[in-house]
C-alpha positions, 0 to 999 in steps of 0.5 A: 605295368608297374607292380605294388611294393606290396604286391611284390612282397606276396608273390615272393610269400606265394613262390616260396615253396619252389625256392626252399626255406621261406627265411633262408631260401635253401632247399637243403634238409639237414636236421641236425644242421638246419633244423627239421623243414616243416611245410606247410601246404596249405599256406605254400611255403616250408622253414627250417625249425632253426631259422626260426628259432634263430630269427631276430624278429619272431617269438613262439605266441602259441602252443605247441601244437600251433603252427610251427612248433609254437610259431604262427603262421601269421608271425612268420609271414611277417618275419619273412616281409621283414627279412626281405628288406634285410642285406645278407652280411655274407652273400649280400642278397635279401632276406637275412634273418639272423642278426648278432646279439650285440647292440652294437653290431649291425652284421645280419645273415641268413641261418646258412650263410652264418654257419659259412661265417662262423656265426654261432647260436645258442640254443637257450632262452631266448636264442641269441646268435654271435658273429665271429668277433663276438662269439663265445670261445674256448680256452685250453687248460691242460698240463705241459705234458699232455699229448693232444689227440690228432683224431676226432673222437667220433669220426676218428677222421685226423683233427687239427688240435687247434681250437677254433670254431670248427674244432671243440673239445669236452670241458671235463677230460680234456682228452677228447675233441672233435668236430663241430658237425661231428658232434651237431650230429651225435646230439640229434641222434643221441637227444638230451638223455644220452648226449655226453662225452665220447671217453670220459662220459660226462654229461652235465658239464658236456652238454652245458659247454656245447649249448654255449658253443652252438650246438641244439640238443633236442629235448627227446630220447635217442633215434635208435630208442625211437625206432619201432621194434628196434629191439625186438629180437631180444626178446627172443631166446634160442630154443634148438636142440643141439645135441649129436642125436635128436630123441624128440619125434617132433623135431629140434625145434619141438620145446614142451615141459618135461623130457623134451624141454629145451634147456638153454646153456647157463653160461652163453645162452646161444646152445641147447638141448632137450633134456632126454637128448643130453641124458639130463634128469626130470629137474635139471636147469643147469646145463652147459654146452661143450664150448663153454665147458672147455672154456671155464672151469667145470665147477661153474656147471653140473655134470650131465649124469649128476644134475646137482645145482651149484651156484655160479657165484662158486669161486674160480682158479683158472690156468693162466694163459702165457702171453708176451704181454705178461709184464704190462699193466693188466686191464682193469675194472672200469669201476673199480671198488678200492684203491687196493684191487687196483694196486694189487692188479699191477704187480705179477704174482707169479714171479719166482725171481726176488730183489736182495735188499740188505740195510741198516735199519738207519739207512733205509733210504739208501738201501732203497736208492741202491736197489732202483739204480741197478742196472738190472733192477726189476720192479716185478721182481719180489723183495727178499731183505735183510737187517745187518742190525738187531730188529725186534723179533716181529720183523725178522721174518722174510715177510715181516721184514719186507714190510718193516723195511717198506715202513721205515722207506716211507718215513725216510721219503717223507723226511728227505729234502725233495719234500718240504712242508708240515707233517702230513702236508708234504709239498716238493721242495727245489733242491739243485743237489737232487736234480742234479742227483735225479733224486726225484724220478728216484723217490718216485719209483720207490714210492710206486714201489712201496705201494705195489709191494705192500708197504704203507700209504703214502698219506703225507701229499699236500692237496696241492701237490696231488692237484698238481701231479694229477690234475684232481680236482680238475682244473682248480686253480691253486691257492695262497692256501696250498703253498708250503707254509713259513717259506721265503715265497710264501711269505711274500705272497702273503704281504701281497695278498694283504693288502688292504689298498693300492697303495699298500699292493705296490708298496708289497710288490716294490719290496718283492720285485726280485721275486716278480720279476723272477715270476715275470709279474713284475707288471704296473697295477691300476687297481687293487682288484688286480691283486687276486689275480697278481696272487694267483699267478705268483702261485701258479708259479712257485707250485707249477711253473719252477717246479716243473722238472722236478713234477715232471721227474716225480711223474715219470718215477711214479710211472713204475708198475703202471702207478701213475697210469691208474692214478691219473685214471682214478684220481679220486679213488687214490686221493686218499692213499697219497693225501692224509685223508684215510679214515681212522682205524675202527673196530669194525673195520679191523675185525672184517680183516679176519677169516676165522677158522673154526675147528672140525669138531663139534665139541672143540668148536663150541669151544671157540665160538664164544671166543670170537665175541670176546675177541670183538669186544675187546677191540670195541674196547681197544677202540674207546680205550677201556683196554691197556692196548691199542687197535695199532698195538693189535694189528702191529702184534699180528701183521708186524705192519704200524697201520694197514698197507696201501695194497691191502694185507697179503695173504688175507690175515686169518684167526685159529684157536689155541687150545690147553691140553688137559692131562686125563686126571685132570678133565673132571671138576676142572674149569678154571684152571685152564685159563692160567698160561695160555697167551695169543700166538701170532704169525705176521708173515702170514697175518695168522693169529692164534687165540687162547680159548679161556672160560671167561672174557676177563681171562681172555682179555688179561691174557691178550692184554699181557702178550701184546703189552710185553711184545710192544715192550720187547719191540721199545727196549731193542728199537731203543737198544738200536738206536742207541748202539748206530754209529757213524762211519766218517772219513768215507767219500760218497762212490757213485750210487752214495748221497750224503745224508743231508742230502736225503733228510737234511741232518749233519753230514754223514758219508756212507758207502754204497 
C-alpha cells in the first residue's frame, strides 16, 4: 500500500529521535562542536543548538524560554520538512540545512558535513555560514626574522605553521597559533568573559577575529566558575599547631582566643602554633615558621621571645645565590613601572672587572668603536674612562667621567652616517661603506651599551624606524610621512602621491621608472585609486624591504645585555626612551630625585628644614625662569649628566647640608653675617649635593645662582679652550679597528689611528 508524500514526512518527524539530531541526523554530542543536543520529549525529537543557529531556513520567533532557546517548535518541524528535500553537497543524502552566504553559490550541507568541508559559520547576527571558496581567511603579517612557532598554544601538540582552516592564529601577538577545535574548546570552557589569547592576553582584538573565523563564544562565565563549591577549600584556613611540644590539653587542633589561639605564619599560611607553645606573648600576631625563617631574612618577622610588630613592607638584602646563570638577562616584572627598572635589571651589579676606555673628547666615537671590537670585550664589565685632553672639572671624576663619555657617544651616533633625517627624527641611511664596515651591529651594541650603563636616552629614532625595528604599534603600515624628508626617494614618492589625475600618476611613474622598477612597482595603472597603494609599497620598500641587512644588523647590535629582548616585550614602555617623546623636565619632577638627609641633632636640624623649602622654590623658579639658572644647569652642576640617563641615576642622588662654623665670640647678636661666602658644594660621582644654610631665601638663591652660573662659565671657557686647541693628525692610514671620519659624521676626511 502506497504512503502519502505527507505521510512520509511525519514518520520521518516521529523516528527522529532513534536517528539523532532532527536536522543533521548525527547522534554526536559535542558541545563545543555541535552545540549543547536539546530533547524534546514531548515532541520525540532532539537538535543540536548549532544546527539551529546555522540553519538557512529558521529564525528565533520566541523568547528564550520558548522552545529551544527562542526556536519554535513549530518552526523546526517545518525546517526539518524543508531539509528533507535539500541534497547534501558533502554526503549526498537528504536533509541539509546549511547553505552558503553567498547569492550566488548553491552548495547546502549538513552542519557536520560543513565542518568535513571546511564550511565556516560566524556566530553573529544573523549566522551567516561560507563554503570553502568563499570563507573568510587569514593573512600573516610578521617580519622576515620572526621564528613560527611549531606548537599549538593550547594542546602543545606539533602544528604546521601554515594557515589554513584548521590552523588559526591570534591577530595582536603573532606569536601564538593553534588549532581550530583547540581553541573551539577554550572559548566553551572559558565563555566571553575569560576567552582570550593564551601568550599575549589580548581579548577584544582575539575574540573579534575568531567570531569572523567560526569559532562560538557562549555569552556566559567560565565552566570552572560554574561548578558548585569549586572554590570552597579557600575558604578554609590551616589551624594545627606544629610546634615539637604541644601545651594545649584539648589537642593540636584546639584554637580559642587567648594562650591557645592558633596563630598561623605570616609568610606561608600553611604552619602554626599555639601562642604558649612557641613561648609568644598574649598580643603577638606575627609569627613566622622555621621554614620561612631560614628562607628570608629575619627582619621581615618578630622573634618569638620579642613580640614587637614590624612591617613586612621593611626593606630586604638578601644573599645572592650563585648560580651559572648569573651572566643571562634576569627575569623581569610582567609589569613592569618604567623603562628604568628594567634597564637597570639587565646589567650585573656585582661585577668587580671594569673596561679601560681612554678617548679624546673629539673621537668618542671611535673610542666606542675600539672598545666593542675587542676580541675580549664584555659588556658586563663596568667602564673605567680616561680623557687624553682637558675636561672641565665636573667630569673628571671616575663616575663623572663615564657618564660625560656616554653623552658625547650619543651625540656622535646620532650624527654618524647610518642615520640620516632631522634632528630628532633620525631614520637609517644605506650606506655600503658601513655595511661593509658593519658598522650597524656596531652602533647597536654601543647604543645597548649606552642605555644599560648610564648614559642618556636615545631620543632621536623617527616613528617609523622604531616601528620598524619593533613592530610598535603593531602591524601599522608606514607612511609617505614617515620617510626621511628632502631625500632622492622621498622626493619621487612625493610626485606620485600628488597626483591629482591618472594622467598625471603615469606621467609621475614614467619620470620614476628606474626607481620602480628597482621597487618592482613598475606596474601599468588602470586608475588613480591604485595610486594609495602604489605609495605604500614604494614605502614599505625604501623603509623595509632595501633596509634589511642594515635593521637586521641594528637588531642583533641591540640584542647586547638582552636590550632588544625586553624592548620588543615592552614596546610601549621603551617608546619614549628611543623616540623624542620624554617629557620635559619639571620642578617637581627633579625635586622627587632627591633624599634628603637632614642632621641628627634637633637644633642643627631646625636649621635645615627651612632650607628645603628654599631649595624647592628656587627650582619652581628655575622652571618658569625667574632665576639666572636653569633646572638643566641644576642638574649638570650636581650629577655632571646634560639631562637624566635612560637607567635612572645611580647611586640615587641625595641632599646634606653645609653649615658656617661660628667662632664662639661671634655666636651672640650675629644673624646675618653667616650668609657671606657660603656656596652649594656638589659631588656628581656620587650625585651628592651640599646646600649652604642661610638665614634667608634671597641669600640662598644668590649664593646658588653664582656657584652654578660660575661652574657653567668654568665648563664653557675650557670646552671652548678644547675645541679651539683639537688638532688634526693626517698622513695617518686607517689600521684594522680605524674608520675615517667622514665615515662616522660625514665632515672632511680626517684619518685617525686605532
Amino acid at each position: 500500500m502506497s504512503i502519502s508524500w505527507h505521510s512520509q514526512q511525519e514518520l520521518i518527524v516521529s523516528n527522529l529521535q532513534r536517528h539523532g539530531c532532527a536536522l543533521c541526523r548525527c547522534s554526536d554530542d559535542d558541545p563545543a562542536l555541535f552545540g549543547e543536543k536539546v530533547k524534546l520529549e514531548e515532541h520525540k525529537f532532539s537538535v543540536h543548538y548549532f544546527c539551529l543557529l546555522s540553519s538557512s531556513g529558521v529564525y528565533q520567533r520566541g523568547e528564550e524560554n520558548e522552545g529551544v532557546f527562542g526556536f519554535l517548535v513549530d518552526d523546526i518541524k517545518q525546517e526539518v520538512r524543508r531539509a528533507a528535500r535539500m541534497t547534501c553537497y558533502g554526503c549526498k543524502k537528504k536533509g541539509a540545512c546549511v547553505g552558503c552566504n553567498v547569492s550566488s553559490c548553491r552548495r547546502v550541507v549538513h552542519f557536520p558535513c560543513g565542518r568535513k568541508l571546511m564550511f565556516i559559520t560566524q556566530y553573529n547576527e544573523i549566522f551567516p555560514s561560507y563554503c570553502q571558496d568563499h570563507s573568510p581567511t587569514q593573512s600573516l603579517c610578521v617580519d622576515s626574522d620572526f621564528s613560527l612557532p611549531q606548537s599549538c598554544s593550547i594542546c602543545l601538540d606539533s602544528i604546521e605553521p601554515v594557515l589554513s582552516y584548521s590552523v588559526l592564529k591570534c591577530p595582536s601577538c603573532h606569536a601564538s597559533w593553534f588549532h581550530r577545535d583547540c581553541v573551539q574548546h577554550q572559548a566553551h570552557s572559558a565563555g566571553l568573559f575569560f576567552f582570550r589569547c593564551t601568550l599575549c592576553n589580548n581579548k577584544e582584538n582575539f575574540q573579534q577575529e575568531m567570531v569572523r573565523m567560526g569559532i562560538y563564544i557562549p555569552e556566559r562565565d567560565a565552566s570552572w566558575e560554574l561548578e558548585a563549591n569549586a572554590y570552597s577549600e579557600l575558604l578554609e584556613v590551616y589551624n594545627h599547631c606544629d610546634s615539637v611540644t604541644c601545651l594545649c590539653n584539648e589537642g593540636r587542633t584546639y584554637s580559642k582566643k587567648g594562650w591557645f589561639e592558633v596563630i598561623r605564619c605570616c609568610l606561608c599560611g600553611s604552619r602554626g602554633t599555639h601562642r604558649k607553645c612557641s613561648g609568644l606573648k598574649l598580643n603577638t600576631t606575627d609569627w613566622a615558621c622555621i621554614d620561612c625563617i631560614n628562607a628570608t631574612d629575619a627582619s621581615l618577622v618578630a622573634s618569638p621571645q620579642s613580640g614587637q610588630k614590624r612591617s613586612l613592607l621593611s626593606k630586604r638584602h638578601l644573599t645572592p645565590m650563585t648560580s651559572s646563570l648569573g651572566c643571562k638577562r634576569p627575569c623581569t616584572r610582567v609589569r613592569p613601572e618604567s623603562s628604568e627598572e628594567l634597564l637597570w635589571s639587565l646589567l650585573p651589579h656585582s661585577c668587580p672587572v671594569s673596561a679601560q676606555v681612554e678617548v679624546h673628547r673629539n673621537e668618542a666615537l671611535l673610542a666606542g668603536l675600539d672598545l666593542v671590537r675587542r676580541t675580549d670585550f664584555d659588556p658586563t664589565h663596568s667602564l673605567s674612562v680616561r680623557f687624553k685632553d682637558e675636561l672641565p672639572s665636573s667630569h673628571c671624576a671616575g663616575d663623572a667621567s663615564r657618564k660625560y663619555f656616554l653623552n658625547l657617544l650619543m651625540q656622535q651616533i646620532q650624527n654618524s652616517v647610518v642615520f640620516e633625517g632631522p634632528s630628532g627624527s633620525k631614520n637609517l641611511a644605506l650606506d655600503s661603506l658601513a655595511l661593509r664596515e658593519d658598522l650597524y651591529f656596531d652602533i647597536g651594541s654601543l647604543l645597548a651599551l649606552c642605555l644599560v650603563h648610564g648614559g642618556p636616552p636615545i631620543s632621536f629614532f623617527s616613528h617609523g624606524l622604531y616601528q620598524c625595528l619593533f613592530n610598535y604599534p603593531a602591524n601599522c603600515p608606514l607612511s609617505l610621512n614617515h620617510m626621511t624628508p628632502e631625500t632622492h626617494f622621498t622626493q619621487k614618492v612625493h610626485r606620485i602621491a600628488a597626483a591629482k589625475t591618472l594622467d598625471e600618476l603615469k606621467e609621475a611613474m614614467k619620470a620614476s621608472w628606474e626607481f620602480l622598477e628597482l621597487a618592482g612597482c613598475n606596474r601599468p595603472v588602470t586608475s588613480l585609486d591604485e595610486r594609495e597603494a602604489l605609495v605604500e609599497d614604494l614605502v614599505s620598500f625604501t623603509m623595509i624591504t632595501r633596509m634589511q641587512l642594515p635593521l637586521q644588523r641594528l637588531r642583533e647590535g641591540l640584542h647586547t645585555l638582552g636590550v632588544f629582548d625586553q624592548v620588543q616585550l615592552f614596546p610601549s614602555v621603551f617608546f619614549g626612551v628611543f623616540c623624542d617623546a620624554r617629557e620635559a623636565m619639571t620642578a617637581e619632577m627633579l625635586g622627587r630625585l632627591f633624599t634628603i638627609n637632614f642632621s641628627e641633632q634637633q637644633e642643627t636640624r631646625n636649621l635645615e628644614t627651612p632650607i628645603v623649602s628654599f631649595w624647592r622654590h628656587l627650582l619652581l623658579e628655575c622652571e618658569v625662569g625667574r632665576s639666572s639658572i636653569s633646572l638643566q644647569d641644576v642638574l649638570r652642576f650636581v650629577t655632571g649628566a646634560d639631562e637624566l640617563p635612560a637607567v635612572g641615576l645611580r647611586p640615587p642622588p641625595t641632599i646634606s647640608f653645609l653649615h658656617h662654623v661660628k667662632p664662639e665670640e661671634q655666636m651672640e647678636n650675629a644673624v646675618e653675617w653667616w650668609d657671606d661666602g657660603l656656596f652649594p658644594q656638589s659631588k656628581p660621582a656620587t650625585n651628592h649635593l651640599l646646600l649652604p644654610v642661610t638665614s634667608t631665601y634671597k641669600s640662598f638663591k644668590s649664593s646658588m645662582e653664582q656657584a652654578i652660573s660660575h661652574h657653567e662659565l668654568l665648563c664653557a671657557r675650557r670646552a671652548a679652550k678644547l675645541l679651539a686647541g683639537c688638532s688634526e693628525r693626517p698622513g695617518s692610514e686607517p689600521g684594522p679597528l680605524s674608520l675615517r671620519v667622514s665615515l662616522l659624521t660625514g665632515s672632511q676626511p680626517v684619518y685617525f689611528t686605532s
